[in-house]
C-alpha positions in Angstrom: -23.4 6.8 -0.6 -25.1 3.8 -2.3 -24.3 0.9 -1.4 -21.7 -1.2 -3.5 -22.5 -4.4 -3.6 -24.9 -6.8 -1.6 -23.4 -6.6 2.3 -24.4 -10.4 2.7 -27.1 -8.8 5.3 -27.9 -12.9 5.7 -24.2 -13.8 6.5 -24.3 -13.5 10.5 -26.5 -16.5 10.3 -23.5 -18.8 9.5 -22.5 -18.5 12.7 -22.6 -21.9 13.3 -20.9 -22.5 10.4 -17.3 -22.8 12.0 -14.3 -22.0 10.2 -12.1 -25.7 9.9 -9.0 -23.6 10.7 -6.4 -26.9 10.3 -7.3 -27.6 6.7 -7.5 -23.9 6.2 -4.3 -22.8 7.5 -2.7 -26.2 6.1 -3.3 -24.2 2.7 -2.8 -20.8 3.2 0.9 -21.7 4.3 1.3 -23.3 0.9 -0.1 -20.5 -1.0 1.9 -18.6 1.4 5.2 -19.8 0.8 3.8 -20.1 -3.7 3.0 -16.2 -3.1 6.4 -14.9 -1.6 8.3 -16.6 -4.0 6.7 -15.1 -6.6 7.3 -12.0 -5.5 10.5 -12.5 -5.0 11.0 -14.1 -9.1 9.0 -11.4 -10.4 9.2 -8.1 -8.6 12.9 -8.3 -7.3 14.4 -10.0 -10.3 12.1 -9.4 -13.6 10.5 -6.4 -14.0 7.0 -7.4 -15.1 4.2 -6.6 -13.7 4.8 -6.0 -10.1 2.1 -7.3 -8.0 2.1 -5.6 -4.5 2.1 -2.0 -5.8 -1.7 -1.9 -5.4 -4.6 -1.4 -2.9 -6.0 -4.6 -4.7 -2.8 -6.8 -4.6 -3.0 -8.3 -8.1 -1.3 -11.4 -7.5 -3.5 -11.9 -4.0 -7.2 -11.5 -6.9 -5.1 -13.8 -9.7 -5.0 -16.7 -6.9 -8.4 -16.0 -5.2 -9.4 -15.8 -8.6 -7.9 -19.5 -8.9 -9.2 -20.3 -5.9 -13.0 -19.7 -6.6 -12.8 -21.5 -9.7 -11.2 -24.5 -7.8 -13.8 -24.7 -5.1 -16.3 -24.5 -7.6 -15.0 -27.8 -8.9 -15.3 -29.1 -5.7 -18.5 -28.5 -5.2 -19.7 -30.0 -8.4 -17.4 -33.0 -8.8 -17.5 -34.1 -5.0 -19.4 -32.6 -2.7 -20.8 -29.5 -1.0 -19.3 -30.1 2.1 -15.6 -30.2 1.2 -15.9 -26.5 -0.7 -14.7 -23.4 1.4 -17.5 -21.7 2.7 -17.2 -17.7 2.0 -15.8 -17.0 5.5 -13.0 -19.2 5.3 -12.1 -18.1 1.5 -12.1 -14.6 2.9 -10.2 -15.5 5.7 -7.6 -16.9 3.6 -7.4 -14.0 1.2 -6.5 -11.3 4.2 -3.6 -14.1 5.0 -2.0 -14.2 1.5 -2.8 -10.2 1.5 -0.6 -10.4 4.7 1.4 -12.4 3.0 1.9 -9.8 -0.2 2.3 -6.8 2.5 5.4 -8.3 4.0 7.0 -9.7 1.2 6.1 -6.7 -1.3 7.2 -3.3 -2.3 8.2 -0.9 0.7 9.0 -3.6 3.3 10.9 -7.1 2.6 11.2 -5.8 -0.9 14.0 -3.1 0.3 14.8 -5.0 3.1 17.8 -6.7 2.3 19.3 -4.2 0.1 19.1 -1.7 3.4 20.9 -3.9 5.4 24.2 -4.2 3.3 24.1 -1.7 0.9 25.4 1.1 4.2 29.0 -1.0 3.9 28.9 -2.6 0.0 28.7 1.0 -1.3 30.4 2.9 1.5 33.5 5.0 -0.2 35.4 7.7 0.6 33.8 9.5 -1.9 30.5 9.3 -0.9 31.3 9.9 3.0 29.5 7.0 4.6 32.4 5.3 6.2 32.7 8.2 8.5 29.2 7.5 10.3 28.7 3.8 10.2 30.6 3.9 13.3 27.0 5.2 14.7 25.1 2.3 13.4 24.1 -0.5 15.8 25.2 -4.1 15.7 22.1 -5.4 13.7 23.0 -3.0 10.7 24.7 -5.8 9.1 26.0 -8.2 8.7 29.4 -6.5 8.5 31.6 -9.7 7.3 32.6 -8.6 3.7 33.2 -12.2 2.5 29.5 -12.8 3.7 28.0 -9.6 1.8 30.2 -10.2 -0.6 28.1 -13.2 -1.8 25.1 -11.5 -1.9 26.4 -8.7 -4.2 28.3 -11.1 -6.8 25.9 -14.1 -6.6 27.0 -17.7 -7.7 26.7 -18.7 -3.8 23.7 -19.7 -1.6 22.8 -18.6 1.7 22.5 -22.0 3.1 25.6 -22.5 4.4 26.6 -22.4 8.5 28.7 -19.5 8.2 26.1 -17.3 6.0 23.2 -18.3 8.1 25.1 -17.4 11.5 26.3 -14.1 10.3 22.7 -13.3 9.1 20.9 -14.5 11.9 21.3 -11.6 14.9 20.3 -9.2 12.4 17.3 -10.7 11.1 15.7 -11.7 14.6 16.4 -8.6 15.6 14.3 -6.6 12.8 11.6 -9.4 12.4 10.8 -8.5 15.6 10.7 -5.0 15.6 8.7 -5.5 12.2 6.4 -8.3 13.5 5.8 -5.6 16.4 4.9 -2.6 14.2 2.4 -4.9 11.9 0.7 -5.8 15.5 0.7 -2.6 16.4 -1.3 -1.1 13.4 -3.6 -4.5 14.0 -4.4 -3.4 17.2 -5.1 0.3 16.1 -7.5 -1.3 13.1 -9.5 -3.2 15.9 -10.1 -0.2 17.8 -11.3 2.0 14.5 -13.3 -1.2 12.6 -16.7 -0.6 14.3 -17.0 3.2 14.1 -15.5 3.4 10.5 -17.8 0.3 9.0 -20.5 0.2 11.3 -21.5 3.7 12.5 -20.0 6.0 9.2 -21.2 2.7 7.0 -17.6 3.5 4.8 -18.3 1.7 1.6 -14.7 0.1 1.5 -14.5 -0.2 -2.2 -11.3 -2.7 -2.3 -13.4 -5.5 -1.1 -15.8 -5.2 -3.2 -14.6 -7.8 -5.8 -13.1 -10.1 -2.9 -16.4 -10.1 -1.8 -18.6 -11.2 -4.6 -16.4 -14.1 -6.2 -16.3 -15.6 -2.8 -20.1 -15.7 -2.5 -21.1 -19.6 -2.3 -21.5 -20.8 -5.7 -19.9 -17.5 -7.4 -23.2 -16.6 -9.1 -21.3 -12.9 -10.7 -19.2 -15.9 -12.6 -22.4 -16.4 -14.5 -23.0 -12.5 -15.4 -22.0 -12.0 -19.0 -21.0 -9.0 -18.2 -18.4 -9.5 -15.9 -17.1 -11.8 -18.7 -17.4 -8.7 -21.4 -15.5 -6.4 -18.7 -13.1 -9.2 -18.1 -12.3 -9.3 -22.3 -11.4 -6.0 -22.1 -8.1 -6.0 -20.4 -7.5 -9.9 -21.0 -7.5 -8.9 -24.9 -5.4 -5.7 -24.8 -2.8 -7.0 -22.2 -2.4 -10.0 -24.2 -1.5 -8.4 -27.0 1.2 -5.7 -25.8 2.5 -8.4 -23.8 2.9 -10.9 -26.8 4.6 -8.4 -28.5 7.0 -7.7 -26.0 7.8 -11.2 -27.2 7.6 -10.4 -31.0 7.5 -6.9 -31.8 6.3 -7.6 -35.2 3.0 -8.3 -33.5 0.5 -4.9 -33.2 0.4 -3.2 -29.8 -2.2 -1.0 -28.3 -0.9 -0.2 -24.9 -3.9 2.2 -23.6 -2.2 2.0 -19.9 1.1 3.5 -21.3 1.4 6.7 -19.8 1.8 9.3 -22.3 2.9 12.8 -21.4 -0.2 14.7 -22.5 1.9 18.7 -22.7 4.6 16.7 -24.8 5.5 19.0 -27.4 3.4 21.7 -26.1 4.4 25.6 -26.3 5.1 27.6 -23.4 3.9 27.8 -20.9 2.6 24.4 -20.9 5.6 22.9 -21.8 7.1 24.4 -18.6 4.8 22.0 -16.2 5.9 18.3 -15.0 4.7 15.7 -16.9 0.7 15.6 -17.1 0.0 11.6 -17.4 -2.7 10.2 -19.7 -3.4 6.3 -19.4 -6.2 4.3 -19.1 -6.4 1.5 -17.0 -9.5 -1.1 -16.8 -8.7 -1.9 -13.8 -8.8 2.1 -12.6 -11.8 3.0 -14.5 -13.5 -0.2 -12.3 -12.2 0.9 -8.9 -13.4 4.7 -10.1 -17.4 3.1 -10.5 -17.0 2.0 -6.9 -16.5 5.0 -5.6 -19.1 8.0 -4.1 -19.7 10.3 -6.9 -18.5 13.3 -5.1 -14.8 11.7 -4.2 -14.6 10.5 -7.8 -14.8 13.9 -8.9 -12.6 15.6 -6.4 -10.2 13.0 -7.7 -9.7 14.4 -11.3 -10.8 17.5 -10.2 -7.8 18.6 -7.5 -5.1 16.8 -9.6 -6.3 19.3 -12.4 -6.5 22.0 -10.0 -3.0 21.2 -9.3 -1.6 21.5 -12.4 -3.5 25.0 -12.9 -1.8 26.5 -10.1 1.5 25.3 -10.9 1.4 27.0 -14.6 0.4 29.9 -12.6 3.2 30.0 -10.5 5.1 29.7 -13.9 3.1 32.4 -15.9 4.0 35.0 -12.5 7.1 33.9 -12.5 6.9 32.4 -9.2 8.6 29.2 -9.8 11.4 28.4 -12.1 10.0 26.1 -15.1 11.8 22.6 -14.4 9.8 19.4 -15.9 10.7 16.5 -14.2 8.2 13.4 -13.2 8.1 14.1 -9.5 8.7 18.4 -9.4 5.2 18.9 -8.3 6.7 17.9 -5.0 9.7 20.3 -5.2 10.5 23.1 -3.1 9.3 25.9 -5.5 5.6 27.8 -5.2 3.0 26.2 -4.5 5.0 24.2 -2.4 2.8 20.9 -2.8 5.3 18.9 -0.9 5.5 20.8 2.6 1.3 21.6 1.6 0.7 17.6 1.2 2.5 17.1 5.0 -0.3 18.9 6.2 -2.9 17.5 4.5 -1.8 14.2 5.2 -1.1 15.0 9.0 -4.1 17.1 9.0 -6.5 13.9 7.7 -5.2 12.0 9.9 -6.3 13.7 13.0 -9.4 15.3 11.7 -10.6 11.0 11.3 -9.5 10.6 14.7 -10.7 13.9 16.5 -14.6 13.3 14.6 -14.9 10.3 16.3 -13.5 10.9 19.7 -16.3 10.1 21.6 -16.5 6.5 20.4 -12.9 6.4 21.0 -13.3 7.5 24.5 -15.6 5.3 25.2 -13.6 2.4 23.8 -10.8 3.2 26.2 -13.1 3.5 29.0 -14.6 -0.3 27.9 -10.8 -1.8 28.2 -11.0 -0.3 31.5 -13.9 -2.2 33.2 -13.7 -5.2 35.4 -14.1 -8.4 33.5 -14.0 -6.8 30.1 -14.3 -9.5 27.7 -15.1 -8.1 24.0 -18.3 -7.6 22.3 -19.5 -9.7 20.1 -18.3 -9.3 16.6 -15.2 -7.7 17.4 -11.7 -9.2 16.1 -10.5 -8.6 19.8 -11.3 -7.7 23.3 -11.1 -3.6 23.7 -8.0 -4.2 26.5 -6.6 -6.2 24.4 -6.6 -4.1 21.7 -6.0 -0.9 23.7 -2.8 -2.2 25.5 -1.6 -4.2 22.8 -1.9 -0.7 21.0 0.5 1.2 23.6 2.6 -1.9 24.3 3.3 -1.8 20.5 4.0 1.9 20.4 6.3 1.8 23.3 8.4 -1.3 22.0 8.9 0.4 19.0 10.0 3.4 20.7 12.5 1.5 22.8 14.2 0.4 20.2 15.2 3.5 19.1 16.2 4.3 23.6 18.0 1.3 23.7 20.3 2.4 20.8 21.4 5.6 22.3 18.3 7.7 20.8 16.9 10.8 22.1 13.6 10.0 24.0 11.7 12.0 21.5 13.0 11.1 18.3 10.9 7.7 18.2 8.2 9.0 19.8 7.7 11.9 16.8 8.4 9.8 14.4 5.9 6.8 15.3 3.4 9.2 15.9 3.8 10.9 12.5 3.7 7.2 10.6 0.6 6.4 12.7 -0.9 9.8 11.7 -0.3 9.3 8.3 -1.1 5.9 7.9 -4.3 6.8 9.9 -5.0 9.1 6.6 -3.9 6.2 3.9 -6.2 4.1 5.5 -9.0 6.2 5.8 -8.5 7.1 2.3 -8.7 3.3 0.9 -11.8 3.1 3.1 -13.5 5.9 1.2 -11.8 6.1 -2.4 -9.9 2.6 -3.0 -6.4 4.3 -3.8 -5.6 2.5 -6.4 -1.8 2.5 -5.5 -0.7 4.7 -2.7 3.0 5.5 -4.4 2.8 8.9 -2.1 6.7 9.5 -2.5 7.1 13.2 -0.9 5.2 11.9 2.4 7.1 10.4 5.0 8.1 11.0 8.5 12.1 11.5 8.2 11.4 14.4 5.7 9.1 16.3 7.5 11.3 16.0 10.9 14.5 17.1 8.7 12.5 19.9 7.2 10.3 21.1 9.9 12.9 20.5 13.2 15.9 20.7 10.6 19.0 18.5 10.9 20.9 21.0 12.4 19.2 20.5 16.0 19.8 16.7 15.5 22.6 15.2 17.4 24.6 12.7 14.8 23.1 9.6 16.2 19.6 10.7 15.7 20.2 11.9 12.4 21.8 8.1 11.8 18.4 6.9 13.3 16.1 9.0 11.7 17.3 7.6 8.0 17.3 4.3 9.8 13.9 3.5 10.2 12.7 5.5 6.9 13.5 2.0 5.4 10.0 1.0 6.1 9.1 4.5 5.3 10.0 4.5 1.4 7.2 3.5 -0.4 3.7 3.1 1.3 2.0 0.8 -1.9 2.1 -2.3 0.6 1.1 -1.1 4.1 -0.2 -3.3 6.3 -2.5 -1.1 8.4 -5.5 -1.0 5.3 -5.2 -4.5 4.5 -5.4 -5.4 8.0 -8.7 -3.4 8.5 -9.9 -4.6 5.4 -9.9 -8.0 6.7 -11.9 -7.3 9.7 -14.5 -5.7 7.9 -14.7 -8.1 4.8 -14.3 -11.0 7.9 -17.7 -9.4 9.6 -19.7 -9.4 6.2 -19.4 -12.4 5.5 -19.5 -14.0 9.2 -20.5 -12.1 12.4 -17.9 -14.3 14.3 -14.3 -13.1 14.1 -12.8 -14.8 16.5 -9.9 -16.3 14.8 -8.9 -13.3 12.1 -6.4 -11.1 14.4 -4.6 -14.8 15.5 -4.6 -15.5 11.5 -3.5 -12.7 10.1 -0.4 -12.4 12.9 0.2 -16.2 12.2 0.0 -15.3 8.6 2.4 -12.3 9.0 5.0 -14.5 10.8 4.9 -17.4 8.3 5.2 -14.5 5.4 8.6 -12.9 6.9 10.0 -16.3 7.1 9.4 -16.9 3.9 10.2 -13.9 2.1 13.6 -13.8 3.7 14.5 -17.0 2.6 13.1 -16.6 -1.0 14.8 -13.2 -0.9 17.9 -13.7 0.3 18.7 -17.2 -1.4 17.7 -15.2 -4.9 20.4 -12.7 -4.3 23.3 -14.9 -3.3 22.3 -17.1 -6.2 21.9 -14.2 -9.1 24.0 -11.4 -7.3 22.5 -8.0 -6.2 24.4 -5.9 -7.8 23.9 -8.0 -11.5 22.1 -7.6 -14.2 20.1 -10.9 -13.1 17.6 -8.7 -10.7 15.9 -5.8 -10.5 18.3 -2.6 -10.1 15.7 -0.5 -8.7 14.9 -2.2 -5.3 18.8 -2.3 -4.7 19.1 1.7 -5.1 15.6 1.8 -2.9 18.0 0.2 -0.3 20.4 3.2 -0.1 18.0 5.5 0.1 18.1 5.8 3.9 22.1 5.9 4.0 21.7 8.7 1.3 19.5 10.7 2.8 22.0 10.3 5.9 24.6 11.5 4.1 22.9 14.3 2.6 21.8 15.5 5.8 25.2 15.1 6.8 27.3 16.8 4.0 24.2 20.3 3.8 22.4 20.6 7.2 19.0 22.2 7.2 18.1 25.0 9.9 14.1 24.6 10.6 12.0 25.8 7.3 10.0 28.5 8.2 7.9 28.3 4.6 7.3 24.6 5.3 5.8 24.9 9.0 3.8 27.7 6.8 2.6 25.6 4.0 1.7 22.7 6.3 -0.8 24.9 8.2 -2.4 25.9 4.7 -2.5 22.2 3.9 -4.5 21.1 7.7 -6.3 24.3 6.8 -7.8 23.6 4.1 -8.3 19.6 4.9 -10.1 21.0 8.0 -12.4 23.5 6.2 -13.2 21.1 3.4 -13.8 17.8 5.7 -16.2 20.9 8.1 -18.2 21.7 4.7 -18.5 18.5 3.5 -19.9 17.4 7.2 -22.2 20.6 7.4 -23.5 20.6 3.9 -24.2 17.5 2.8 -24.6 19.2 -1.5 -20.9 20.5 -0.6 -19.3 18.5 -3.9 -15.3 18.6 -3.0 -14.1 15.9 -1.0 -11.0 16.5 1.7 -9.8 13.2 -0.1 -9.8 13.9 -3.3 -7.9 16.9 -1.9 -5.4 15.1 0.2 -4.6 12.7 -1.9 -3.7 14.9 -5.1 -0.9 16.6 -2.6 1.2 13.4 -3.3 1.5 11.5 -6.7 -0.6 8.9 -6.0 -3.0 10.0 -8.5 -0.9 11.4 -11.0 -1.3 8.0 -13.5 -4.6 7.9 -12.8 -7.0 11.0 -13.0 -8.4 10.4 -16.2 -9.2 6.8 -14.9 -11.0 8.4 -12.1 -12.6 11.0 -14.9 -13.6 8.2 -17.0 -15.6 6.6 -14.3 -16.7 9.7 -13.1 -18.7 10.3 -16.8 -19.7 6.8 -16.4 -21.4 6.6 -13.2 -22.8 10.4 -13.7 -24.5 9.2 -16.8 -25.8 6.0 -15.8 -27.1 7.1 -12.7 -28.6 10.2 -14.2 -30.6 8.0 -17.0 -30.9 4.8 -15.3 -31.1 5.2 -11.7 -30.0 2.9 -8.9 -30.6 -0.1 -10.7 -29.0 0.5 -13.8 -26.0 1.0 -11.7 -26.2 -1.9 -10.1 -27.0 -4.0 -12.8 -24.0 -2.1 -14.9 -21.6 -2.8 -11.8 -20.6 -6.8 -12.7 -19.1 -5.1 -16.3 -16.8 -2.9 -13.9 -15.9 -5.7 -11.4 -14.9 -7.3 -14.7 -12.5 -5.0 -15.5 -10.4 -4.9 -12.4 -10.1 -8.6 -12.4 -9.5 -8.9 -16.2 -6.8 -6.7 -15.4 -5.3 -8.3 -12.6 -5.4 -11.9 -13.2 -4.5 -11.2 -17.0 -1.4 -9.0 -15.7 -0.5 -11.8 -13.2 -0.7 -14.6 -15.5 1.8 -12.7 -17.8 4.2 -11.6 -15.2 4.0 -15.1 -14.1 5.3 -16.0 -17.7 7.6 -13.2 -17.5 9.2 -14.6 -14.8 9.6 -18.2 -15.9 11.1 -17.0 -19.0 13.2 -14.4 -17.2 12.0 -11.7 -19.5 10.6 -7.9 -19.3 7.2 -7.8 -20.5 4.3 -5.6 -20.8 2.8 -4.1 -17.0 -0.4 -3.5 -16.1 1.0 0.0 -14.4 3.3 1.0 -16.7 5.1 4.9 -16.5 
């Protein structure tokens, strides 16, 4: 594939150039502590444009956005010398991308909800009072005047009592979480150099990161990352001003529209066929290798084709719904995306086994200190690796768990987030909303609930908490940051110390911003966001539901998975053997969740784009095109920012930049 963007080829000679870590860290912890309350005041209590829920965080590009344009005044009005240099601007942006990962979507977001919501919404009606006996101790708290405050608001959490009651369960959990994000750290050391340096992945997410830190920030002087930037500042401005006044015009383009709506039969039998356009989708798309792109829009149509085949045989019953590609009925793209997923996973990690071998066998030797350019020493890594896996694992032991349970379902999270990662690598995902992939359902289905004794089936919906949504995993943003930290400086000594310092910081943080918003505005009011408290019961739901209609092992999904690794493994085999072989495994795997499904014709957009310009213009029309795309994504984001920044000071629902 053609290379992005300049790779800074020159950047390992600022190796002298050390990063001043005190002033550096001095600011990251204020943009730190500025970042998760922002979340907290926009995503958990408006609902504006939520910014975790992409690969790209879009409030992490609004402030580095900020950021550039500050240093740049800094190196005008005073001097040189007291500008960041690019290493230490990237360095700061994988911190606050830390920082977004544990304060967003999927992790603290749902946090907090999951820890009461088991006893606030326990009736006898819904039959969760008869296993919370099962829970452990740090499931809580259990005091109902203390959760009490939370759910009706008016209170604060800084008071003795509160902060007592709270504090066993949250050191327990910020440990096992802390744990699990230096777990997938150690796993992205051990991956970095044979993914970016002997594959040469293109990594399309850092592409923007990458140029507006370059010193000076010459792409600000492009005009047309200015005209690409227009694009999306001028639309988004206007919807969102008249969510404000509706007598103002509108032209929401990112709205997505139900394409079959109104359609006859059998089209009108299918689930809902999206049509948006996002700038910021349509840039990422330019980014990527022209055969992904089109395995992108291509599988996701190939999709749909089979389901209204399955309708027109009468294979499946027609039921439209926004997520019933994913439902139990022919083609089976739920138990069929397990295996892809699974299947990706392992194919990544079987290709390069020989460099992985030989890793191992380097953590192994006598006075093994680390190569040069590596974010840590290979033992390091390695151990810190298994260590991680293990704690994690006896967590689950310690609490009465079968031996295997944690061990199966650790392994199927590292498998799948082996695939997500790989995926961003490639294809820049632009939000990874996979909802059907997750470990707890493909245990329940495949090993069925029925051979679960009740405390394992209590533990298996335990931990899906941090299995719910995958839009702000930390295992691609921590990757990302080794490889944006080695193009821009060969050292990398102090990223894996920063980034863990960074996740710390984050966590404390985001619990106090998000637990001091609830007792002040009330969970369950109308003062925050609904949909993050139900996100919080999922795991005691699906506890209950395994409880109340057991499943005996699925024959058709163990059946369906194996097509799924099937074809992953025959496409990924073609695609290595012929290199003219035009369908991408990604494009494949990815279209067996819905984290495509609002943006195909984003991806078929870019697609004609890049064809055409490539076609007429060659290599250096595309590059010389690519500042007008690199516009467009940050139009996108720091316009969408700066309004749900406004949204949130004025406690209003405005217009989102991802909008269903």
């Amino acid at each position: 594939m053609c290379s992005l963007i300049d790779e800074t080829n020159d950047s390992k000679k600022r190796n002298d150039a050390s990063i001043r870590k005190l002033p550096l860290f001095s600011i990251a912890a204020v943009f730190i502590v500025l970042n998760t309350g922002w979340i907290a005041n926009s995503e958990m209590k408006t609902t504006v444009t939520e910014v975790t829920i992409s690969t790209l965080f879009t409030g992490v590009t609004f402030l580095l956005f900020l950021i550039t344009l500050a240093n740049l005044a800094v190196r005008r009005f005073l001097a040189a010398g007291y500008a960041l240099r690019q290493p230490e601007m990237m360095l700061l942006y994988s911190m606050l991308s830390m920082s977004s990962v544990v304060a967003g979507v999927g992790n603290m977001g749902f946090f907090i909800p999951f820890l009461t919501n088991a006893f606030w919404y326990a009736t006898p009606d819904n039959g969760w009072s008869k296993w919370q006996y099962l829970l452990p101790w740090y499931v809580g708290p259990r005091s109902h005047a203390i959760i009490e405050g939370l759910y009706k608001g008016k209170s604060t959490f800084f008071e003795w009592p509160t902060i007592r009651a709270w504090s066993g369960p949250l050191c327990v959990w910020s440990i096992f979480f802390l744990v699990l994000l230096w777990t997938t750290l150690c796993l992205a050391a051990i991956v970095r150099r044979r993914w970016d340096e002997s594959e040469h992945l293109p990594f399309p997410v850092l592409a923007l990161p990458l140029e507006i830190t370059k010193e000076g920030a010459p792409i600000y002087r492009n005009r047309l990352l200015w005209l690409g930037f227009a694009i999306p500042f001028f639309l988004h401005s206007l919807n969102s001003l008249h969510s404000l006044n509706p007598l103002l015009p509108s032209f929401p383009i990112n709205s997505a529209k139900d394409l079959l709506s109104g359609a006859p039969y059998p089209w009108s039998s299918l689930s809902f066929v999206f049509g948006g356009i996002h700038p910021c989708g349509v840039g990422f798309g330019y980014l990527i290798n022209s055969d992904v792109l089109f395995s992108l829009w291509f599988f996701y149509l190939f999709r749909k084709a089979v389901i209204l085949l399955g309708v027109v045989e009468g294979w499946r019953t027609p039921n439209p719904g926004v997520f019933n590609d994913g439902d139990e009925h022919f083609p089976f793209v739920e138990y069929i995306g397990w295996g892809a997923w699974l299947a990706l996973g392992i194919a990544v990690l079987w290709q390069g086994r020989s460099y992985y071998i030989e890793y191992c066998r380097s953590a192994f030797r006598k006075n093994a200190h680390g190569e040069a350019g590596e974010p840590m020493p290979a033992r390091l890594a390695l151990f810190g690796f298994i260590g991680g896996y293990l704690f994690l694992c006896a967590f689950v032991w310690l609490s009465g768990g079968s031996f295997w349970l944690p061990v199966l379902l650790l392994g199927i999270y590292i498998a799948l987030m082996t695939a997500l990662t790989r995926l961003e690598a490639e294809a820049a995902v632009l939000s990874p909303y996979m909802v059907w992939v997750n470990p707890q359902s493909i245990i329940a289905t495949v090993f069925g609930t029925t051979n679960l004794s009740r405390l394992d089936t209590v533990h298996l919906g335990m931990l899906s908490w941090f299995n719910s949504d995958y839009r702000a995993v930390a295992f691609p943003h921590q990757l990302q940051a080794f490889v944006g930290q080695r193009r821009v400086d060969g050292s990398m000594k102090p990223i894996a110390f920063a980034i863990m310092a960074a996740a710390a910081f984050s966590l404390l943080c985001a619990l106090l911003w998000d637990l001091q918003l609830y007792y002040v505005n009330g969970a369950e009011s109308a003062h925050v966001n609904q949909w993050r408290i139900t996100m919080g019961s999922v795991p005691w739901n699906n506890i209950q539901s395994w409880f109340a209609q057991p499943k005996t092992p699925s024959a058709t999904a163990i059946v369906c998975m194996g097509l799924g690794a099937l074809i992953t493994f025959a496409l990924s085999a073609l695609r290595n053997r012929f290199p003219w072989f035009v369908f991408a495994p990604a494009g494949f795997v990815i279209n067996t969740s819905w984290a495509n499904d609002l943006f195909w014709l984003d991806m078929f957009i870019a697609w004609c784009c890049k064809t055409l310009i490539l076609r007429y213009g060659g290599m250096k029309s595309y590059r010389q095109v690519l500042p007008f795309f690199l516009g467009l994504i940050l139009g996108d984001f720091v316009t969408g920012s700066f309004w749900s920044i406004i949204g949130t000071i004025m406690n209003q629902s405005l217009f989102r930049t991802f909008s269903t």
